[in-house]
C-alpha positions as CSV (number, residue, x, y, z in Angstrom):
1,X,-13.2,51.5,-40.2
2,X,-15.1,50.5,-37.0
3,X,-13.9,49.5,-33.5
4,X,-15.6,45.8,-34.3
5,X,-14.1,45.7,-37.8
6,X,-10.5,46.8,-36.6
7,X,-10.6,43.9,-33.9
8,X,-11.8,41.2,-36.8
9,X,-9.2,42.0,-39.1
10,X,-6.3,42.2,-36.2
11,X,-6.8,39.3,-33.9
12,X,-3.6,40.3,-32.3
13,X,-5.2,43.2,-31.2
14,X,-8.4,41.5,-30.3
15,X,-6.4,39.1,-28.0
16,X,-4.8,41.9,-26.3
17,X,-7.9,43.8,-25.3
18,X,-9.9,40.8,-24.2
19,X,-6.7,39.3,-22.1
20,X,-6.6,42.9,-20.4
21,X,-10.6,42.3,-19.9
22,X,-10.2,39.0,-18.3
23,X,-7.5,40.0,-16.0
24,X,-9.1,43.3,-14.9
25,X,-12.1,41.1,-14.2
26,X,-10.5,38.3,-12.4
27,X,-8.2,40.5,-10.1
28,X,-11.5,42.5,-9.4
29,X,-13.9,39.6,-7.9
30,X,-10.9,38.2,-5.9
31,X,-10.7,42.1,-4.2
32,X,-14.7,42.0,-4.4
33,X,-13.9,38.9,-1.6
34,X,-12.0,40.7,0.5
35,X,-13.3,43.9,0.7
36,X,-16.8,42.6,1.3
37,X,-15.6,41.2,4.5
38,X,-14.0,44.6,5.3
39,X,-16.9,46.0,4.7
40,X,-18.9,44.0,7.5
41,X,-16.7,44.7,10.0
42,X,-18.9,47.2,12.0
43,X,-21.6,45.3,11.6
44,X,-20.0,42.4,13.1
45,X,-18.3,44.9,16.0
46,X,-21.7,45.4,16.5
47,X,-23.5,41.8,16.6
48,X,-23.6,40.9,20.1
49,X,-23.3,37.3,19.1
50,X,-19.5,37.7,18.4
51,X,-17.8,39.3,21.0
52,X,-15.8,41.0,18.4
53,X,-13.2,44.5,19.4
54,X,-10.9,46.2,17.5
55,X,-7.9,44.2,19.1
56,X,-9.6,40.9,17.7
57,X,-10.7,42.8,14.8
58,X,-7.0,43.9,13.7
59,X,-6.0,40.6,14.5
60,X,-8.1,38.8,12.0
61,X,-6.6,41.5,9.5
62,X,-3.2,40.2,10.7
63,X,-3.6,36.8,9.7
64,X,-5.5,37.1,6.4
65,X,-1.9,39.3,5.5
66,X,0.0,36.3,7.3
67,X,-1.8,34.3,4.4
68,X,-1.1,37.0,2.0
69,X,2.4,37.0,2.9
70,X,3.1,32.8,3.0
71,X,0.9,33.0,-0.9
72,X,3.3,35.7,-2.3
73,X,6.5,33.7,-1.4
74,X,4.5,30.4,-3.2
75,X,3.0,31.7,-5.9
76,X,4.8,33.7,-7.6
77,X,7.0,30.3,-8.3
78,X,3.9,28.4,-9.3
79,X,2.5,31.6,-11.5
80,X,6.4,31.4,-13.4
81,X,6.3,27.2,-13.1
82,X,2.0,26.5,-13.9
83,X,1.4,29.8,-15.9
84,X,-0.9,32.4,-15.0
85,X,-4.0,31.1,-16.3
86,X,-3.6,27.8,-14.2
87,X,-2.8,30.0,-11.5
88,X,-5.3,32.3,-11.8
89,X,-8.4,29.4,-11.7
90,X,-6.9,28.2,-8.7
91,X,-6.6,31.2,-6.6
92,X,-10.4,32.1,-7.2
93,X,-11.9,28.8,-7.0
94,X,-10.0,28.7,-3.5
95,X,-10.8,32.6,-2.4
96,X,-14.6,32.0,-3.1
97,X,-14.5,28.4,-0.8
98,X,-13.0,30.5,2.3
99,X,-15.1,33.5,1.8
100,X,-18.3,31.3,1.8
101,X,-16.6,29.9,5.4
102,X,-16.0,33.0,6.5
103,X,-19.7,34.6,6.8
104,X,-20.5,31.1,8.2
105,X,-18.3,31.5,11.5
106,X,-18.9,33.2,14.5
107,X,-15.7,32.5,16.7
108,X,-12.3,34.7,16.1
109,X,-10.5,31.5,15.5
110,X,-12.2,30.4,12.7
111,X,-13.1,33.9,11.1
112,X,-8.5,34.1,11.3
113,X,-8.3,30.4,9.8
114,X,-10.9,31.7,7.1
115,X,-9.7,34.9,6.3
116,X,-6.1,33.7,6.3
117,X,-7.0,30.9,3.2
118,X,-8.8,33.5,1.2
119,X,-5.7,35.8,1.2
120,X,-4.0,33.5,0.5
121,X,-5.6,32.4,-2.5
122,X,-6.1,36.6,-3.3
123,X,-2.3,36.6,-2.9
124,X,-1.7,34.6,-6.3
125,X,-3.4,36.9,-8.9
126,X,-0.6,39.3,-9.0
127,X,2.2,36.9,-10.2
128,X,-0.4,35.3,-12.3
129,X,-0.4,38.9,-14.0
130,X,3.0,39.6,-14.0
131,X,3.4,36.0,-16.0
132,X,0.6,37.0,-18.6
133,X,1.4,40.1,-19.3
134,X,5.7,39.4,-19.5
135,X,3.8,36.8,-22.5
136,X,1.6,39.0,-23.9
137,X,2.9,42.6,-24.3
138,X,5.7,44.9,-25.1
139,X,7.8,46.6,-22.7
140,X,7.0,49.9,-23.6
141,X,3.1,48.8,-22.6
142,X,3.8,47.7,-19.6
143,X,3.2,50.7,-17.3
144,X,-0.1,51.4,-18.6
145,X,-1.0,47.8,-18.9
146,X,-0.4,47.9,-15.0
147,X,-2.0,51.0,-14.5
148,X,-5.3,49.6,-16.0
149,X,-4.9,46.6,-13.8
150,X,-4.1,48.5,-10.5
151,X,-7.4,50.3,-11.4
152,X,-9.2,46.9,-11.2
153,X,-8.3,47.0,-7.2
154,X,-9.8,50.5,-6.6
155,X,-12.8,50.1,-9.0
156,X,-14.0,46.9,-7.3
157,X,-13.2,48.1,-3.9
158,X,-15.6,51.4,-4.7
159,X,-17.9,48.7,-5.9
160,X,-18.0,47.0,-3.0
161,X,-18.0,49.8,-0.3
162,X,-21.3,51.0,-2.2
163,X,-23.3,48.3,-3.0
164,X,-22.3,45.7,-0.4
165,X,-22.4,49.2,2.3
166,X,-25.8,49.8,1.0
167,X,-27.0,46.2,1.6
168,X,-25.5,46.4,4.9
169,X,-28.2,48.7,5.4
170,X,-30.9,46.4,4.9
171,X,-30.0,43.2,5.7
172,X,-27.2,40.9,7.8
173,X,-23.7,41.1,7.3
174,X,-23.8,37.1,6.7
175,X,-25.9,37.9,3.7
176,X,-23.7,40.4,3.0
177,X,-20.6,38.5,2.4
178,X,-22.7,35.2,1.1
179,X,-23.8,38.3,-1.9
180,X,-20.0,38.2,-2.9
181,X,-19.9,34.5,-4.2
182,X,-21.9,34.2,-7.2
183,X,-20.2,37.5,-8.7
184,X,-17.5,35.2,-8.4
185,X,-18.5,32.2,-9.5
186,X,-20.7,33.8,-13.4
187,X,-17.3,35.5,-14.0
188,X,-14.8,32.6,-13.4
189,X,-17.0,30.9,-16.0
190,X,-16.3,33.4,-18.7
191,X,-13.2,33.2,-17.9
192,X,-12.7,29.4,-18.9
193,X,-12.7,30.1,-22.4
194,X,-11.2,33.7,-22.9
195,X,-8.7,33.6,-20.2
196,X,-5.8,32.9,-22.7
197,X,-1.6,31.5,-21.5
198,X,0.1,32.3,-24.3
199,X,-0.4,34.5,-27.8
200,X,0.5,31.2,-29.2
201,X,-2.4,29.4,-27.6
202,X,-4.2,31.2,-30.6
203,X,-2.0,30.7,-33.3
204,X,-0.1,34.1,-32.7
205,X,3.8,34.9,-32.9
206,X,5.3,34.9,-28.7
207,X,6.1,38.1,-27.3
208,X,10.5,38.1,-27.2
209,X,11.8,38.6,-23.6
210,X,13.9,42.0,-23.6
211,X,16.2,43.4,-21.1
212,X,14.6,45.4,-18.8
213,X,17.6,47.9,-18.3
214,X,18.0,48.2,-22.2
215,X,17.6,51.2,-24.3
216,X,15.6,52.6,-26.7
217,X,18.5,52.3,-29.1
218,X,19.0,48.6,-28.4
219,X,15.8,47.5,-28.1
220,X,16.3,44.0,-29.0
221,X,19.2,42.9,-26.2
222,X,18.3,39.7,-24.3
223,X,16.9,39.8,-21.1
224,X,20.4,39.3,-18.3
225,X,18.2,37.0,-16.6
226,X,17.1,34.6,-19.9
227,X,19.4,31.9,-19.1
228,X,19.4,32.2,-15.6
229,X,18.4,29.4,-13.0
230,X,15.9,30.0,-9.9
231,X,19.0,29.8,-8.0
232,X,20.8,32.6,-10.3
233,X,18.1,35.0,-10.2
234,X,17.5,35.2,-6.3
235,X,21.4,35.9,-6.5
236,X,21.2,38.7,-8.6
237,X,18.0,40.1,-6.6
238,X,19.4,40.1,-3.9
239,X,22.7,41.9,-4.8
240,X,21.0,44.4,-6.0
241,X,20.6,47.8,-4.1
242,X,17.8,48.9,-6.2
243,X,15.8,45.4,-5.0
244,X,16.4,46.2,-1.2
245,X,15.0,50.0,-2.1
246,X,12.1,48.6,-3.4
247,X,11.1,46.4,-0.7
248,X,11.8,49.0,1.8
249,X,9.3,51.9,-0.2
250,X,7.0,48.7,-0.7
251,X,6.9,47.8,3.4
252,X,6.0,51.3,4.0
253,X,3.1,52.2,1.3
254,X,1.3,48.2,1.6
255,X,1.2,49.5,5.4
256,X,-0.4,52.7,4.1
257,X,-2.7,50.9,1.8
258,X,-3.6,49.0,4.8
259,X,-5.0,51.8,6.6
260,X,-8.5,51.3,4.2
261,X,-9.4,47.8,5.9
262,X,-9.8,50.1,9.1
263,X,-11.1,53.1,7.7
264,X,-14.9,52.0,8.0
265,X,-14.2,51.3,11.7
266,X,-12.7,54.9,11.9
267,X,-14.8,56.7,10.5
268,X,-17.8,54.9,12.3
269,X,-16.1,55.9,15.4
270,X,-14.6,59.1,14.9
271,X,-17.9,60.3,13.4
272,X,-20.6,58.8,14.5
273,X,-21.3,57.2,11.4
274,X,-23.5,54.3,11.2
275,X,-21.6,50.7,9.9
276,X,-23.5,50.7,6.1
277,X,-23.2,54.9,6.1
278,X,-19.3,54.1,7.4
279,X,-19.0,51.5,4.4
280,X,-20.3,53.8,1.6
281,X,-18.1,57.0,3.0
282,X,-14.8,54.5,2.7
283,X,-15.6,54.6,-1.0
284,X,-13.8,57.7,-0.9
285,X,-10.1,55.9,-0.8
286,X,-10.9,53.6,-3.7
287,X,-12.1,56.4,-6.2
288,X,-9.5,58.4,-5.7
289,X,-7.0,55.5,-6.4
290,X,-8.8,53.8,-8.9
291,X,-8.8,57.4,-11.5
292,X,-4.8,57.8,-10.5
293,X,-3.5,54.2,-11.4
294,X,-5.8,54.3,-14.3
295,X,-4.2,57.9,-15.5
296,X,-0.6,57.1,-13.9
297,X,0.0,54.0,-16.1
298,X,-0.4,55.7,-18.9
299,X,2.0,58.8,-17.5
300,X,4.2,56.4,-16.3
301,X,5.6,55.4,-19.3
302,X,5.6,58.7,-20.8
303,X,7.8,60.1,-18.2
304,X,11.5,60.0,-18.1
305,X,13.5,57.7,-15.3
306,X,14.5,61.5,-13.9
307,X,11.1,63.0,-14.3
308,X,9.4,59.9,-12.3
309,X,11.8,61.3,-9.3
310,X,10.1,64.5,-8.8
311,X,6.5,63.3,-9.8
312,X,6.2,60.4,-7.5
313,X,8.3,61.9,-4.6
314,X,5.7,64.9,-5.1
315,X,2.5,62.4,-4.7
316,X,4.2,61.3,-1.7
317,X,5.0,64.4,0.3
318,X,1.3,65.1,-0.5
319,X,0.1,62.6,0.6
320,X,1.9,62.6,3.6
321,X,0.0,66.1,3.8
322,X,-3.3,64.0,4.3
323,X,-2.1,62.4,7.0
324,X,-0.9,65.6,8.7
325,X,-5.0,67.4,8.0
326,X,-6.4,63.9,9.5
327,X,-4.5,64.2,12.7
328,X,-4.7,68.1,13.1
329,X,-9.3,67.7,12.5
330,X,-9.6,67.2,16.4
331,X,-8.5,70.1,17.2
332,X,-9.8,72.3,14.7
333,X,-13.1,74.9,14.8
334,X,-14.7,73.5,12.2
335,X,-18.6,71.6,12.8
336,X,-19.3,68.6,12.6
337,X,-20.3,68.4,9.4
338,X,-17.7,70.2,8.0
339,X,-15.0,68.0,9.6
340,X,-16.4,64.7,8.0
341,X,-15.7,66.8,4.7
342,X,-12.8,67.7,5.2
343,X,-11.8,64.3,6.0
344,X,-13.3,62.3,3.8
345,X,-11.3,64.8,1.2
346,X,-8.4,64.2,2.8
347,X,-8.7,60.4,2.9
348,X,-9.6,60.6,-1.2
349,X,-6.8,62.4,-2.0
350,X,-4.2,60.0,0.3
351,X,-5.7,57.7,-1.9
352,X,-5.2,59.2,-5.2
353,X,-1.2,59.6,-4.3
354,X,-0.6,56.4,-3.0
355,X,-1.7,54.4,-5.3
356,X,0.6,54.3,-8.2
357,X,2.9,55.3,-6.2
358,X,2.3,51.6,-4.3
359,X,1.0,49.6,-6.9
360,X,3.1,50.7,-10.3
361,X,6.9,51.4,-10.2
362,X,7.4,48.0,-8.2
363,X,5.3,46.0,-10.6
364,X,6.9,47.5,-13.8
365,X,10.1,47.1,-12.5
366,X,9.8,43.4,-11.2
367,X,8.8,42.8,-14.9
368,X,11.6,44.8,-16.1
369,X,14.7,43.6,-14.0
370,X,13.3,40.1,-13.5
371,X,12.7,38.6,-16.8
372,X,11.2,35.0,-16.7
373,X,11.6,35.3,-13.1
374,X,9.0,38.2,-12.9
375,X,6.8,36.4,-10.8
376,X,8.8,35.3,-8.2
377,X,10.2,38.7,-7.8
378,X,7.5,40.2,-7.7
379,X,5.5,38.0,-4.9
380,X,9.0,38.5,-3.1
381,X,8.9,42.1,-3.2
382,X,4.7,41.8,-2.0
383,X,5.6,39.8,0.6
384,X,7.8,42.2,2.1
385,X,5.6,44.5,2.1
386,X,2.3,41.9,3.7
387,X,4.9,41.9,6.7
388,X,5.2,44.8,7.2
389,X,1.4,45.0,7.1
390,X,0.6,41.9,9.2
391,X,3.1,43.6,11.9
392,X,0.7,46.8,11.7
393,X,-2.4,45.2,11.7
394,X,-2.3,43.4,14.6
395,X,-0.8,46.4,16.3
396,X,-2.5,48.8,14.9
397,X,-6.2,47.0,15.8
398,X,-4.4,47.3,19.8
399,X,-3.3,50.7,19.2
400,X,-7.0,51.8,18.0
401,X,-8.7,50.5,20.8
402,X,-7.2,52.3,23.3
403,X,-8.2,55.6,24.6
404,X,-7.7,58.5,21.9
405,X,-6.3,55.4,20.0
406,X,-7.2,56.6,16.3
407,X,-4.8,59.6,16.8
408,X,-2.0,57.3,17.9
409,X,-3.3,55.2,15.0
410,X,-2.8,58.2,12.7
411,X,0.8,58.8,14.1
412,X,2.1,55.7,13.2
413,X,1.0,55.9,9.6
414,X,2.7,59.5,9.3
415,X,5.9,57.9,10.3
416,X,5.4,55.2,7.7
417,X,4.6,57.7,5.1
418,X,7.9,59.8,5.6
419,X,9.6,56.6,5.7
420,X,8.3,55.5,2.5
421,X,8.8,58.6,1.1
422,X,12.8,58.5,1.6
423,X,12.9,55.4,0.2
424,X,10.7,55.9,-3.0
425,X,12.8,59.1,-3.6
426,X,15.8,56.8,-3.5
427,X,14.5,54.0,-5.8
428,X,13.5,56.3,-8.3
429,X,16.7,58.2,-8.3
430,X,18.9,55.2,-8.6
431,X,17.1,53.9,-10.9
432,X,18.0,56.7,-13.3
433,X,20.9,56.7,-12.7
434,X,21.4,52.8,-13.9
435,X,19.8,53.7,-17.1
436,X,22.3,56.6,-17.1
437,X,24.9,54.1,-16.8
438,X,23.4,51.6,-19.5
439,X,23.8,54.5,-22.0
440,X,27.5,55.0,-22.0
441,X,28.5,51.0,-21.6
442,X,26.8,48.5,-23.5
443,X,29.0,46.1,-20.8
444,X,26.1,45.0,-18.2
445,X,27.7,43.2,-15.4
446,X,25.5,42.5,-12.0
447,X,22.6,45.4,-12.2
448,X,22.5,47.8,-10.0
C-alpha cells in the first residue's frame, strides 16, 4: 500500500501529519521574523544613518526579550483559554505588522518599540503548540513530536542566515527584512484551512488527558491536574522542586541560546568577516541544532528517565567544551584561516548540544506535569528563562563593546553553561527518581 493510499484510508493519520506540517511551518515564518532582523544587524552597525553600537545593539535585543518575556506570562493563558489555532493566527498576523515597522525605522527607540511587539507576538506560538499537541497526540509521541517542532527553529534560522545573509550581499538591509513578510503572509494563508483545534473539528475521537507521572502499567490514570482550577495549578507548580529545577536549567541555556543573535556581530568582529559573509557563517549554530532536536526527540522518548541523566548532562559538559575552545582561539598558533575553522566548528557543535538539551525536556515535561494547564506552565517556565536573557542582553551588548569585550563576553556564557549544567543534572535526576517513586505507590499526593 502507498504513502498516499495509507493516509486516504486513515484520516487520523492524515490529520496527524498535516497538523505537525502546519505547526512546523507556522513556528518557522514567525523565527524567519526574527532572525532576519538579526541577521541585519551588521549591516545596520554599519549604516552611518543610524548611529547604531553594540551597547544600543544589545539593548534592542533586551527589549524584543522584555516582549518575549511579558507574551510568555499572557499567552500561554490565552493558548489554554482561545486554543492554539486562534492563538496561533494572532501571534503572526501581529509578528509580520512589527517586522514590516521595524525595517521602516531608523531611531533606537522605535527599532526597541518594534522589535519588542514582534517578540511578543513570536512569544505565543509555543503555548499555542503545547495546546495542539496536549489535543492531538499521545504521550508516548510527545518527545519526538517536539523534537520535530524544535527542528522548525533551527531549520528556519539556517534558512535565514543563508538566504537573507546572501541578499545582504546585494542589496539594503531594509529590503532585507521587507523580504521576510510575504513568506509570512502565502503561508498564514494555507494555514486558514489546514491549521486544525481539535481531532474533533474533523469528526475524529479527542485525544484523553493522562497523567504525566503515570506508568506504563497504568496508562489510563487521569491527569492530577484534570480537575484542577488556574488557581490550583500555579499551587501545585509552584510547590514543586522539580518546577524551580527547571526554570533554573531553563534561565541558564535561553541565555546560551541567546548567544546566536550576537554571533554575526562576533564573528564580523573577531574575524574580519564582512556583515552578509558574518550572516551566512552563523548558519553554523542552527544546523547543528536543527539535525540534534530533530534526532533527540525521537531518542528522547526511547531513553529511560535514568538514561536521559547521563545523555543530556554529557551534551552539556560538551558543550561547555565549546565554550572553553572559543575563549582559548586568541591565544593559540593557529592562522587565520584555520582559527575561523576551528571556531566556526566549535560554535556548530555548542549548537548541536544545546539544543534539546534547551528546547525538549522542559517542553515535554510542561505537557506531562501540567495537564490542561500545559500552556501556562510552559510560557511560565519560557519566561523565566527570557529574563534571564533580557538581563544578558542588555549587558552582554555593554560587555562586547568594551575593549577585548568578546572574551569577557565569552566568560560570562561559560559561567552560565556550568550553571546550567548543575541544574539540568539535577532535573533530570529527580525526575527519575519521582517515576521511581510512582512505581511502588499508586498514592500520588503533591508531585515532586
Amino acid at each position: 500500500m502507498s504513502l498516499t493510499t495509507k493516509l486516504k484510508s486513515n484520516p487520523k493519520i492524515f490529520w496527524e501529519i498535516t497538523l505537525l506540517v502546519c505547526m512546523y511551518g507556522a513556528y518557522a515564518v514567525l523565527n524567519i521574523c526574527r532572525t532576519t532582523v538579526v541577521i541585519s544587524s551588521p549591516a545596520m552597525l554599519e549604516d552611518p544613518e543610524l548611529e547604531l553600537n553594540k551597547t544600543m545593539w544589545g539593548a534592542i535585543l533586551g527589549w524584543g526579550t522584555a516582549g518575549t518575556l511579558i507574551g510568555k506570562l499572557t499567552t500561554g493563558i490565552m493558548a489554554d483559554r482561545l486554543g492554539g489555532r486562534k492563538v496561533f493566527f494572532i501571534s503572526i498576523s501581529l509578528c509580520m505588522l512589527a517586522t514590516a515597522m521595524f525595517g521602516m525605522m531608523s531611531k533606537v527607540f522605535f527599532f526597541s518599540i518594534a522589535f519588542f511587539i514582534a517578540m511578543f507576538a513570536k512569544s505565543a506560538g509555543w503555548p499555542s503548540m503545547a495546546n495542539l499537541i496536549r489535543s492531538w497526540y499521545p504521550k508516548f509521541w510527545r518527545g519526538r513530536i517536539w523534537g520535530i517542532l524544535s527542528s522548525s527553529s533551527m531549520s528556519s534560522s539556517l534558512f535565514t542566515s543563508l538566504v537573507m545573509g546572501s541578499l545582504l550581499l546585494v542589496v539594503s538591509w531594509r529590503w532585507v527584512i521587507a523580504s521576510s513578510i510575504p513568506i509570512a503572509g502565502i503561508f498564514t494563508i494555507l494555514l486558514f484551512f489546514y491549521l486544525k483545534q481539535s481531532p474533533t473539528d474533523v469528526g475524529l475521537k479527542a485525544m484523553p488527558s493522562v497523567d504525566g507521572d503515570d506508568n506504563s502499567d497504568n496508562p489510563n490514570k487521569s491527569h492530577h491536574l484534570d480537575n484542577a482550577t488556574l488557581g490550583e495549578a500555579l499551587t501545585v507548580f509552584i510547590k514543586s522542586f522539580r518546577f524551580w529545577l527547571i526554570c533554573i536549567s531553563i534561565m541558564s541555556l535561553t541565555i546560551l541560546m541567546a548567544f546566536q543573535s550576537f554571533l554575526p556581530l562576533y564573528l564580523k568582529e573577531v574575524f574580519n568577516l564582512s556583515a552578509g559573509k558574518a550572516g551566512i557563517a552563523s548558519s553554523v549554530f542552527p544546523l547543528g541544532s536543527m539535525f540534534s532536536v530533530l534526532i533527540g526527540g525521537f531518542v528522547f522518548d526511547k531513553l529511560t528517565k535514568k538514561r536521559r541523566v547521563f545523555v543530556l548532562g554529557g551534551m552539556m559538559a560538551l558543550a561547555t567544551g565549546c565554550i572553553i575552545t572559543l575563549l582559548l582561539l586568541p591565544t593559540s598558533n593557529l592562522q587565520e584561516t584555520s582559527l575561523l575553522w576551528v571556531a566556526l566548528t566549535a560554535i556548530m557543535i555548542f549548537g548541536l548540544m544545546i539544543a534539546p538539551c534547551y528546547l525538549i525536556p522542559m517542553s515535554v515535561f510542561s505537557l506531562d506535569f501540567g495537564g490542561k494547564h500545559c500552556g501556562v506552565l510552559v510560557g511560565i517556565i519560557d519566561a523565566a528563562g527570557y529574563l534571564a536573557s533580557m538581563t544578558f542582553e542588555f549587558l552582554g551588548g555593554a560587555v562586547a563593546d568594551q575593549v577585548n569585550g568578546w572574551q569577557e563576553f565569552l566568560r560570562i556564557i561559560l559561567n552560565v553553561s556550568i550553571t546550567g549544567t548543575i541544574s539540568l543534572v539535577i532535573f533530570l535526576i529527580i525526575d527519575h527518581l519521582s517515576l521511581s517513586k510512582l512505581k511502588k505507590s499508586s498514592k500520588n499526593t503533591i508531585p515532586i
